[in-house]
C-alpha positions in Angstrom: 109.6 140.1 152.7 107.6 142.0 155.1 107.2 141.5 158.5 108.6 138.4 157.7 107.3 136.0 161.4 103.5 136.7 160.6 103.3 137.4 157.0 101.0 135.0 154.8 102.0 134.9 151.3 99.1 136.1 148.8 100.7 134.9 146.0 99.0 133.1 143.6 100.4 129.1 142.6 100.5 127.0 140.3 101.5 123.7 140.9 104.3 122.1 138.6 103.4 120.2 135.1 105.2 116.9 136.0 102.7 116.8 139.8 99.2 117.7 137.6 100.5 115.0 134.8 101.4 112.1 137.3 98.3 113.2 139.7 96.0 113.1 136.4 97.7 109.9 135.5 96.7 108.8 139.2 93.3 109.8 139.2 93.0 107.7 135.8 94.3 104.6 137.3 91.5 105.3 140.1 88.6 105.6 137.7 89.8 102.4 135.8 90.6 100.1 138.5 87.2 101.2 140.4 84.7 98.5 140.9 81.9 101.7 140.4 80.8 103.8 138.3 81.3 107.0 140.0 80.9 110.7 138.2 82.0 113.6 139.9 85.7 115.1 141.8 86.9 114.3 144.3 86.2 116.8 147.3 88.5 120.1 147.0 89.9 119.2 150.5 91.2 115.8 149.6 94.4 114.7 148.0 96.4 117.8 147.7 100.0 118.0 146.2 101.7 121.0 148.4 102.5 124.2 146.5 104.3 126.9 147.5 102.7 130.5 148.9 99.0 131.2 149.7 95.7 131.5 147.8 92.9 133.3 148.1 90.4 130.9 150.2 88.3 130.6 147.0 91.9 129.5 145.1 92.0 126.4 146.8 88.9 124.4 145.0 88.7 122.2 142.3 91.7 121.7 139.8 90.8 118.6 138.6 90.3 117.0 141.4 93.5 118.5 143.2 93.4 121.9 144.8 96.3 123.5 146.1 97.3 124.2 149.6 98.4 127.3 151.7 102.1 127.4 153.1 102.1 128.8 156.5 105.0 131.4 157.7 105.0 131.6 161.0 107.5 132.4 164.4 105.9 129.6 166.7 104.4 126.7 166.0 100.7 126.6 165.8 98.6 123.9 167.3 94.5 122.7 167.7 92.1 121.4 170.0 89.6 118.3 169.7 86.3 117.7 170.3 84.0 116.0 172.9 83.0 112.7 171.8 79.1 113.0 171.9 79.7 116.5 170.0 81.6 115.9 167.1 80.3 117.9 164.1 79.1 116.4 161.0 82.4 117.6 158.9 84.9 116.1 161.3 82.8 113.4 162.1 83.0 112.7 158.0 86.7 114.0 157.5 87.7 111.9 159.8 85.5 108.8 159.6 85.0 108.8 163.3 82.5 106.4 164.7 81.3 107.5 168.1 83.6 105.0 169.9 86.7 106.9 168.0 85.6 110.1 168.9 85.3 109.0 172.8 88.7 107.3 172.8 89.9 110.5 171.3 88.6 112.5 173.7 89.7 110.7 176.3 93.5 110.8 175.4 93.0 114.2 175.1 93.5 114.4 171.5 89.9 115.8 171.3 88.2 118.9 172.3 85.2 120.6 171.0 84.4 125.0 171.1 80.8 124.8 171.5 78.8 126.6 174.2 75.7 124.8 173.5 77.8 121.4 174.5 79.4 123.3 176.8 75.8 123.9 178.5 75.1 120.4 177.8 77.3 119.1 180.7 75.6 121.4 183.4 77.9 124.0 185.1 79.0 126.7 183.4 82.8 125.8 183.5 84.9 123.0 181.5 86.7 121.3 184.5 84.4 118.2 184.7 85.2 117.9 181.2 88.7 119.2 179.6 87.5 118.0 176.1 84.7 120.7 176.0 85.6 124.5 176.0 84.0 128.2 175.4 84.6 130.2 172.3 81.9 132.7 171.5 80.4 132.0 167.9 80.8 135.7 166.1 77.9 137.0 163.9 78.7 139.5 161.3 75.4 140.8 158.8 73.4 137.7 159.8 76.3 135.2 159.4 77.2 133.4 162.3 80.8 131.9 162.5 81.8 129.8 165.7 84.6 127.3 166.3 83.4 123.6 166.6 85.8 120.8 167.0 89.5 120.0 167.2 91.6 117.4 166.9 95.5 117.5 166.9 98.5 115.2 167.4 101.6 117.0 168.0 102.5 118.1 164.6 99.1 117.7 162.8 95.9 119.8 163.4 92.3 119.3 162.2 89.9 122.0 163.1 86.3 122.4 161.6 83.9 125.9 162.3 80.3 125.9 161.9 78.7 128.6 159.8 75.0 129.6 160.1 72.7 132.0 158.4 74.3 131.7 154.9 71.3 130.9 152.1 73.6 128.8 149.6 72.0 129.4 146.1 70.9 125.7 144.8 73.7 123.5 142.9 76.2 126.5 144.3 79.8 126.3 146.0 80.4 128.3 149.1 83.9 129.9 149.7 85.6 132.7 151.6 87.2 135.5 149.5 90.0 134.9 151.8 91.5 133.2 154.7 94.4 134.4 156.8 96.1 132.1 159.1 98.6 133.4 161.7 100.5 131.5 164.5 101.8 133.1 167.5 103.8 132.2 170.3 108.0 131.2 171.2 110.5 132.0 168.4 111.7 128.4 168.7 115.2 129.2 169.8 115.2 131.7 166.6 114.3 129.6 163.8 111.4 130.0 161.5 108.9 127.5 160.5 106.9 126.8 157.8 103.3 125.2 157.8 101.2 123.7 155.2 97.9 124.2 155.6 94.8 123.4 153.6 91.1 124.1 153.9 87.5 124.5 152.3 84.0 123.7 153.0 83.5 119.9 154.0 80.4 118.9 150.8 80.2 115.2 152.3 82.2 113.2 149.8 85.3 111.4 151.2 87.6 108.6 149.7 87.2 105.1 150.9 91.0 104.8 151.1 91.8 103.3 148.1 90.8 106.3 145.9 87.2 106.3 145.0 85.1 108.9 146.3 81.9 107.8 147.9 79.3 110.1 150.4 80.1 110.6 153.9 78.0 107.4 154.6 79.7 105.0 152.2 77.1 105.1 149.7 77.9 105.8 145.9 74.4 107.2 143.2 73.7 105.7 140.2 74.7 109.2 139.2 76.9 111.6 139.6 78.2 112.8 143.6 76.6 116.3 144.3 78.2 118.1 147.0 75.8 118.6 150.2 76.9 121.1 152.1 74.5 121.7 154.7 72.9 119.4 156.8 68.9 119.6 157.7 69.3 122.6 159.3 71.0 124.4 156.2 74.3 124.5 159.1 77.4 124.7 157.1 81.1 123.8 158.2 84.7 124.8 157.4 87.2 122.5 157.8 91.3 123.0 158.2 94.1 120.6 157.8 97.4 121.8 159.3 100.4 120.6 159.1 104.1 121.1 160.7 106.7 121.0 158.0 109.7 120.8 161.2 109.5 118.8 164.3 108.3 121.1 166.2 104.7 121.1 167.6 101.7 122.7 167.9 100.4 121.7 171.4 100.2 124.3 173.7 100.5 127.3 171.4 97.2 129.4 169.4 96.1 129.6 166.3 94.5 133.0 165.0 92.6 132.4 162.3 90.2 135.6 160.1 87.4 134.5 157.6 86.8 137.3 154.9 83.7 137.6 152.9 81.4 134.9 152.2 80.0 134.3 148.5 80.0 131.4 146.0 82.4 129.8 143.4 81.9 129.6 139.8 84.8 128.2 137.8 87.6 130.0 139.9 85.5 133.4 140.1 84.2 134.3 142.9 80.7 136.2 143.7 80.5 138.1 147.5 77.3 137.8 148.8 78.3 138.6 152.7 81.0 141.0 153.8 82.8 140.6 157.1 85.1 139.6 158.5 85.5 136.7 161.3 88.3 136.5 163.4 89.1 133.7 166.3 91.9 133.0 168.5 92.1 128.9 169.2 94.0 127.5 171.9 95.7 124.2 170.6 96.2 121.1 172.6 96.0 117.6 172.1 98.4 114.2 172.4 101.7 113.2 171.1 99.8 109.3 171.4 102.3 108.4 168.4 103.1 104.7 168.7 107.1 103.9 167.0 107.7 101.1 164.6 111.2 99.0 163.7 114.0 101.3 162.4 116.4 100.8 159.2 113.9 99.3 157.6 114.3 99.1 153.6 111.7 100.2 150.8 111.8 97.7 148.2 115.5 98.2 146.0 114.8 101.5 145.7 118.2 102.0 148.2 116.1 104.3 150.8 115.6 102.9 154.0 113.1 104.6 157.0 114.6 105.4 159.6 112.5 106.5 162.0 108.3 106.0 161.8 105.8 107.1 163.9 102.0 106.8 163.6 99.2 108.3 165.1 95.7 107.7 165.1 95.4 110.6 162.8 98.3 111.2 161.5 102.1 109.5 160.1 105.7 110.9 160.2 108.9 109.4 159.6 112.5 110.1 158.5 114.3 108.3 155.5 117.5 108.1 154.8 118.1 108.2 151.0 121.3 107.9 148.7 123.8 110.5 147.8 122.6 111.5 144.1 119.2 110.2 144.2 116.3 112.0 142.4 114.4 114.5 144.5 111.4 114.2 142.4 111.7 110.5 142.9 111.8 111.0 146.7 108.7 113.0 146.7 106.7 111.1 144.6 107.7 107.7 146.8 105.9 109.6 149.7 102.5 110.9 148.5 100.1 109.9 149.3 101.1 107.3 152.2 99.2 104.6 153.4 98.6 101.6 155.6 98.3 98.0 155.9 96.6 96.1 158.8 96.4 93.0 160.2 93.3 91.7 158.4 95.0 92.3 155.5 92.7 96.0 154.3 95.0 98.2 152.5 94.5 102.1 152.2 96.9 103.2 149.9 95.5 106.8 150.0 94.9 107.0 153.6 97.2 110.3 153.9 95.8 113.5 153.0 97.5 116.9 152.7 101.0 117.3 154.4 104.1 117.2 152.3 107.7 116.2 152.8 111.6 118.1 152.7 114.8 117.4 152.9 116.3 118.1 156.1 119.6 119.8 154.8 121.3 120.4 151.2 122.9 117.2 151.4 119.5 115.9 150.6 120.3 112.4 152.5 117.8 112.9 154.7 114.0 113.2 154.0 111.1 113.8 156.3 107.7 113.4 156.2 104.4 114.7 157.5 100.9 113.2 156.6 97.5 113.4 158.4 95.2 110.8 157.9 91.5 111.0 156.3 90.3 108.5 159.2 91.2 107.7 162.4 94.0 104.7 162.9 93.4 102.1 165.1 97.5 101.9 165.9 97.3 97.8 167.2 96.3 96.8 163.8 98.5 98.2 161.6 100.5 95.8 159.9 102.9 97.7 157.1 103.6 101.0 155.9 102.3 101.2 152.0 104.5 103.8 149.7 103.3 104.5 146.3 106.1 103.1 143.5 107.1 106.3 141.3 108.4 103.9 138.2 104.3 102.3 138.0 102.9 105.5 137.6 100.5 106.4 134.8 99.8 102.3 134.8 97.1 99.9 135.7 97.5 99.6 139.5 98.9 95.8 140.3 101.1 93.8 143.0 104.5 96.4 141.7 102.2 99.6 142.5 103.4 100.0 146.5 106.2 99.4 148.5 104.8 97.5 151.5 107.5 97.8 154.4 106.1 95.3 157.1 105.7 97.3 160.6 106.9 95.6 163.8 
C-alpha cells in the first residue's frame, strides 16, 4: 500500500449479498409496519451498512435506500468542531433534529462550534474569545462556486461537520455530487498504531427518519405523494454534510481534519455529469466534549449469551463494549448492533436512532466486540431509559414485541 498513514482507498465496494438481503428485508418491514403511505428512499446519508475502502463521492448515493460509506486510513485521529447555537445551518440543524435549545446547550458544553465569518461578524469584534463556539475559516471560491465550512459538532470519537456551497445552479429534479472527496487526518502516530475511520457523506436533500424508520421532511411532515429531495433552501444555498466516525478508542478532539472537494456536477443513476471543475480544500480544527454519561455494566442481552460491558452515551452519539461467547457467529454479532437505538423514560422508542458507524472485534479471539454509532438527533441523556438492539433471528419478519433486545439502563 502506498504511503500507507495518509492514503485513501479509491477502490470501488460492494457491500456483501447477506447485508443488502437483510437490509432490503428491513426496509420492507418499514414500509409495511408504517402507519403512511410514503413513496420515495430514504436519504443517501442515512442508514448505511459500513463497507470496506473508499468511493468516489458520487459512489456513495442511492443503493436502494443504503449507500455505502468511506473507510478512513489514517496516522492520528481526526476530530470536528460545533456550531454556535443561533447559527446552526439548515443541514445540521435537520441531521441532527436540533431545536434551538439543543443547539445552545451544545454550544455551551463545548460540543458546538460553527466556521462562519458572517456569525463571526455577528458577535461584534473581530476575534472569537467572547465566544469559543464561533470561529474563522475563509469560504474558498473556485469558477463561481463558493465552498466554506459551517458547523461542527463532535463528541470524542464521533464528528459531524456540514459546509455550505453557493453559486451552484442545480438543474430541476437533479442530484448534486462531488466527483470526489478526499479525507485526510493528521497529527500524533498514537504511540505507532494505525487507525481506521468510517466516514460517510453527501448532500443533506431534507428528508430524515423519525426514528423508527420512516422517512418524513426535515419538518416532520410526510406528501400525499412521493418525498422529493430539496436541496437548497430559499436562497438556492446548498450544504454538505459528513459523519465520522473512530473505529478505536482513540479521539478526535484536538487534532485537524483536511478535507478536498473535487468537481461539482450531478448524479444520474450512478453516472456522474461535471458541470464545475475545482478543487476545494480546507483544514478544520476539531474540538468538542467527551459529555458521555456511563450506564450499569454486565448487563445481559436477552439469551443471546452476550452481555455489555461497558456503555456510554452521548447526546450525539453511543459506544459500548460487549463481551460475547467463544464460537459465536460474527455475522450474528454485527447484525445484533445495527442499527442501535434507545428507549426513554416516557416510554418513545427509536430503534433506528444510530446512523453510520460500525462495530469490530477487538482481537482474533473475537470475545470482545465494540461499537461506535452516532446518532440522527440529539439525546437528551436524563431520559434515556434502555438500550434497544435489533434481534438478528426476527429479521425479514413483521416487526413485533421479539424484534429488539431492550437492556434497561441504570
Amino acid at each position: 500500500m502506498k504511503n500507507r498513514e495518509f492514503y485513501v482507498f479509491r477502490e470501488e465496494t460492494e457491500l456483501p449479498d447477506v447485508v443488502n438481503e437483510k437490509m432490503n428485508a428491513a426496509f420492507q418491514q418499514i414500509r409495511e409496519t408504517s402507519e403512511q403511505s410514503v413513496t420515495g428512499a430514504l436519504p443517501a446519508w442515512k442508514y448505511r451498512k459500513r463497507a470496506t475502502g473508499a468511493l468516489p463521492a458520487w459512489k456513495y448515493h442511492r443503493t436502494a435506500a443504503a449507500a455505502a460509506c468511506a473507510v478512513l486510513l489514517a496516522a492520528g485521529v481526526i476530530t470536528a468542531a460545533a456550531a454556535a447555537y443561533t447559527y446552526w445551518g439548515r443541514g445540521m440543524s435537520g441531521a441532527l433534529k436540533a431545536s434551538p435549545e439543543q443547539q445552545k446547550e451544545l454550544a455551551e458544553q463545548g460540543m458546538a462550534v460553527v466556521f462562519s465569518e458572517s456569525a463571526a461578524a455577528g458577535t461584534g469584534p473581530d476575534t472569537t474569545e467572547e465566544n469559543p463556539a464561533i470561529q474563522k475559516i475563509a469560504p474558498v471560491t473556485v469558477n463561481g462556486v463558493t465552498i466554506a465550512p459551517h458547523t461542527t459538532v463532535a463528541a470524542g470519537d464521533c464528528v459531524w461537520v456540514s459546509f455550505t456551497v453557493d453559486g451552484f445552479a442545480l438543474p430541476d429534479g437533479a442530484e448534486p455530487g462531488f466527483d470526489n472527496v478526499d479525507l485526510h487526518g493528521f497529527g500524533d502516530d498514537l504511540n505507532g498504531r494505525t487507525s481506521w475511520f468510517n466516514a460517510c457523506h453527501s448532500f443533506y436533500d431534507g428528508i430524515v427518519s423519525d426514528g423508527s424508520g420512516h422517512p418524513v421532511y426535515e419538518d416532520g411532515t410526510v406528501p400525499d405523494g412521493p418525498l422529493v429531495p430539496r436541496y437548497a433552501d430559499e436562497n438556492g444555498t446548498m450544504e454538505y454534510i459528513f459523519q465520522i466516525s473512530a473505529d478505536t478508542d482513540d479521539s478526535f478532539l484536538g487534532r485537524e481534519l483536511h478535507i478536498t472537494f473535487h468537481d461539482l456536477g450531478t448524479i444520474d443513476q450512478g453516472t456522474f455529469c461535471k458541470l464545475a471543475e475545482g478543487s476545494w480544500d480546507f483544514t478544520i480544527p476539531l474540538s468538542g466534549s467527551d459529555a458521555y454519561r456511563t450506564f450499569t455494566a454486565a448487563v445481559p442481552i436477552g439469551e443471546t449469551g452476550i452481555t455489555v460491558k461497558e456503555l456510554e452515551i452521548s447526546p450525539v452519539s453511543i459506544r459500548a463494549l460487549l463481551s460475547v461467547p467463544d464460537g459465536t457467529d460474527p455475522e450474528f454479532v454485527s447484525e445484533l448492533t445495527y442499527p442501535c437505538g434507545l428507549r426513554f423514560k416516557d416510554g418513545t422508542m427509536l430503534p433506528f436512532l444510530s446512523d453510520g458507524g460500525g462495530g469490530s472485534f477487538t482481537d482474533d479471539t473475537k470475545t470482545e466486540y465494540r461499537i461506535m454509532h452516532p446518532f440522527e438527533q440529539i439525546v437528551d441523556l436524563a431520559q434515556v431509559d434502555a438500550l434497544v438492539l435489533p434481534n438478528p433471528d426476527e429479521a425479514g419478519k413483521p416487526r413485533g414485541e421479539n424484534s429488539y433486545y431492550i437492556i434497561p439502563l441504570k
